[in-house]
N, C-alpha and C positions, 0 to 999 in steps of 0.2 A: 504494500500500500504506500509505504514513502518511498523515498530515493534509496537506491543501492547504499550502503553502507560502506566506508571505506577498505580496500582490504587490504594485504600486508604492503601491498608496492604505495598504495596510495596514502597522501597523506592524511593527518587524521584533521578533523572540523576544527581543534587547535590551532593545530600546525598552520591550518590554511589560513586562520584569523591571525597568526605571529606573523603572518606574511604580507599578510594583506594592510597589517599595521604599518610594517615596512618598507609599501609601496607598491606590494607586487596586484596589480590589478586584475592579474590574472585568477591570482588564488581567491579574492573573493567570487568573480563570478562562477566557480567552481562550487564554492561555498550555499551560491544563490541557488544554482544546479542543483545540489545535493538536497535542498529544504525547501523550496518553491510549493511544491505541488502539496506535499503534508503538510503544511503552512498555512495557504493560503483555506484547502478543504477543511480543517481545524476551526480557522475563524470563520468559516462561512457554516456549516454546521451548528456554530456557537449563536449566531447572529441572523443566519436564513436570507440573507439580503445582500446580493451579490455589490450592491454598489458600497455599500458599511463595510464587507469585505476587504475589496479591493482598495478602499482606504486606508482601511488599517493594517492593511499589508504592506502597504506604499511605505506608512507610517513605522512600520516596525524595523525596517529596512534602512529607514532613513536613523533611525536611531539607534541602530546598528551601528550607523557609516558613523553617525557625531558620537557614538560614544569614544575614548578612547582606552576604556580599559579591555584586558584580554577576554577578561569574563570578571563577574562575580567576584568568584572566589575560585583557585584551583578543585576546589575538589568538586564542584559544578559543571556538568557538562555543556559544551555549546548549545547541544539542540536543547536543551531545559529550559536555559540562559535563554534561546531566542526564543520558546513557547510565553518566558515568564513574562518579556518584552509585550508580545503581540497582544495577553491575554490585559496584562496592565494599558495598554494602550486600547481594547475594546470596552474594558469600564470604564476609563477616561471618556470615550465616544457617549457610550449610555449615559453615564453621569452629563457630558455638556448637551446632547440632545434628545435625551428620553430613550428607556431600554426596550429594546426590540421592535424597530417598526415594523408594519405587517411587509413580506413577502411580497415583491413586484416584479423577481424573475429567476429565472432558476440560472445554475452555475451552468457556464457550458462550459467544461473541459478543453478543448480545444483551445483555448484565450491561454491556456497554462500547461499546454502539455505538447508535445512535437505530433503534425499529422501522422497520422497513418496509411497512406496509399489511400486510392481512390475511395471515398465515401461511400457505404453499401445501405440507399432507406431503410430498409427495414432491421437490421442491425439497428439503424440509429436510432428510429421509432423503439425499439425495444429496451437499445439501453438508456432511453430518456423515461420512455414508462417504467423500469427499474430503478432510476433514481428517483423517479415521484416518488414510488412505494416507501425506498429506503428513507427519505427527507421525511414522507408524512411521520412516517414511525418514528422519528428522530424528533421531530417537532412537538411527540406525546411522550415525549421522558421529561421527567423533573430535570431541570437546569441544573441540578450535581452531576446528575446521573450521566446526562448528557454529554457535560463536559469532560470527565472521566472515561467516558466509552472513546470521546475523540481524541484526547489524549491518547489513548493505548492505540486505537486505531490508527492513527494518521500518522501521529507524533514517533508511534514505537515506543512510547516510553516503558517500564517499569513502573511497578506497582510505588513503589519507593521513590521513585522520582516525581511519579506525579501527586505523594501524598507531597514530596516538595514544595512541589510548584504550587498546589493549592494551599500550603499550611493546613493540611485535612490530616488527623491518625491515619497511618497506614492499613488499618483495619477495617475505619471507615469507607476508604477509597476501594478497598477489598469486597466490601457490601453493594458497595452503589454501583461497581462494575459489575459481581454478579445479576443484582436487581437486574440493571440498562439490559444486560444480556437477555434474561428471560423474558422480560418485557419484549424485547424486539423479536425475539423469536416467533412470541404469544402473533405481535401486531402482522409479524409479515406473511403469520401464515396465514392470519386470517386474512392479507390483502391479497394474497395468493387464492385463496378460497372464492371471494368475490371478481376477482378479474377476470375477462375471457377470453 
């Protein structure tokens, strides 16, 4: 569901931010490569509204670039560090213009991901009614729950990371992802039961 993972030739999401401090322009757009697409799905997920999204993607990005520390703290990992950014910067949004306005279009992939060879409708027809399903059932978890399931989903995190990121018990974050879990299993078979 995210981006490939570094593997032993490749440098690590550190490495690439020591670099990118240094100048090398290169390494961050590598960087941006590696976390765009869990990123960007994450806050849109969180928020339902591609264009609040794609702001606070901009947003997260840009304060990325103006920070200049390497992270945190060492013992935080970069992608954490950039969930904790993106997630503080969509309550900052809620806070200055009101939490969650209603849903005016749905994400299209494409905007954030390399084509695929010719376009096939009924492929796309399908995996667009696939994402309705999956969005509506998304749309009907409590706002922990939700958040937590995208975290692990998108993000890849750890149980442990994302009691992090949220300042949640780890035990709790343990519950709300099984809930989200069963819940969506409940919703999507029943959207599966009803479609034709």
């Amino acid at each position: 569901m995210t981006a490939n993972p570094p593997t032993a030739t490749e440098p690590s999401d550190a490495d690439l931010l020591r670099r990118y401090r240094g100048g090398d322009a290169v390494a961050f757009t590598r960087l941006y490569e590696r976390h765009r697409l869990g990123l960007f799905r994450f806050l849109l997920g969180l928020c339902g509204d591609h264009a609040v999204a794609e702001e606070v993607f901009q947003d997260t990005w840009m304060s990325l670039i103006r920070s200049e520390s390497l992270q945190r703290e060492a013992a935080v990992l970069f992608k954490t560090w950039l969930y904790q950014i993106a997630r503080n910067r969509l309550i900052d949004h809620w806070r200055k213009h009101g939490k969650r306005q209603q849903r005016e279009d749905m994400f299209d992939e494409q905007l954030h991901d390399q084509a695929s060879g010719d376009p096939d409708p009924e492929r796309q027809l399908s995996l667009s009614q696939d994402q309705a399903r999956i969005q509506a059932a998304l749309d009907e978890l409590p706002a922990d729950q939700r958040e937590v399931f995208l975290l692990r989903a998108h993000a890849d995190l750890q149980l442990h990371e994302i009691a992090e990121l949220t300042h949640t018990p780890a035990e709790t974050v343990k519950s709300r992802l099984r809930y989200a879990m069963q819940k969506l299993r409940r919703l999507l078979s029943a959207a599966e039961e009803v479609s034709p």
